[in-house]
N, C-alpha and C positions, 0 to 999 in steps of 0.2 A: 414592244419591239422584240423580234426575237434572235434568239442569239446562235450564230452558224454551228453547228455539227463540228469539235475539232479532234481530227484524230489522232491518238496518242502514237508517236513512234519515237525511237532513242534521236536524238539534236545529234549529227554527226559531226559537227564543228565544234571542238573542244575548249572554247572560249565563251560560246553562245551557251553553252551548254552550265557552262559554270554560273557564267550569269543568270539562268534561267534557274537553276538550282539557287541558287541566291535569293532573288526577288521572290519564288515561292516559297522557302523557307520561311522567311520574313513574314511573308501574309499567311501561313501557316501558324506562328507565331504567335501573331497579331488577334487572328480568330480564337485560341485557344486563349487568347490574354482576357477577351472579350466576355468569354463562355465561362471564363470563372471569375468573374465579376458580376453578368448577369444572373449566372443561377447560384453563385456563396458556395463554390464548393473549391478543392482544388486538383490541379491538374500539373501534366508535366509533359512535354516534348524533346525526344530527343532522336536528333538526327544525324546518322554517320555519312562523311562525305569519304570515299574511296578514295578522292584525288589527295586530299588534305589532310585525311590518318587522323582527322581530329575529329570529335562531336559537338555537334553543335545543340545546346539544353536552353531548352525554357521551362523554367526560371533558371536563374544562374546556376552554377553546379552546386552549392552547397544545399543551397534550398530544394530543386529536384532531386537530391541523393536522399534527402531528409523523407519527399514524399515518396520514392522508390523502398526507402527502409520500410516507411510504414506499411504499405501494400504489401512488401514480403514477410512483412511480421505476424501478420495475419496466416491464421489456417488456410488449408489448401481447397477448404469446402468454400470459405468465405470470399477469396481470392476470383472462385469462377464464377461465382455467385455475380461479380460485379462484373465479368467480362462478359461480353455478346462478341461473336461474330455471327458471319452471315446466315451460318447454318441455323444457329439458336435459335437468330432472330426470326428467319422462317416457319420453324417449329413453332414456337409460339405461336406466329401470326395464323397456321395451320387449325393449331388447338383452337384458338378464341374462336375463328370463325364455324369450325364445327359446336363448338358450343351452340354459339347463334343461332346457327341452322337448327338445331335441337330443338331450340325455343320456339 
């Protein structure tokens, strides 16, 4: 079954909105809860709501402070070693396939 095209724009109702930030968080949460049970590693979420000046962490705040320590305790070679974004991640996927093609 496939699922409609939904397009993102800002909730201009400042109630739905919160809600909506809510129940995402949540299953944001829930996913990362998942993802460091299946593959034994650890991880950490933390989300600032603008309305509410407060952060919302997964895992609780002692425990994510604990894994942000250790990520910043780390060298700065090591640090980006483990981040990807999108550009990286393109770059790579660039490289391999010309590899490929080589072969």
């Amino acid at each position: 079954m496939e699922r409609k095209k939904v397009t993102l724009t800002r909730i201009a109702d400042g109630s739905a909105r919160k809600a909506s930030l809510k129940k995402k968080s949540c299953g944001l949460m829930k996913k990362v809860y998942e993802l460091t049970i299946l593959c034994g590693t650890s991880a950490s979420v933390i989300i600032y709501n603008p309305d509410d000046k407060q952060l919302m962490t997964w895992p609780p705040h002692t425990e994510a402070l604990k894994i942000l320590t250790r990520f910043f305790s780390m060298l700065e070679m090591q640090q980006k070693k483990k981040i990807i974004n999108q550009e990286t991640y393109l770059d790579e996927k660039v490289s391999k396939t010309w590899e490929q093609l080589k072969k």
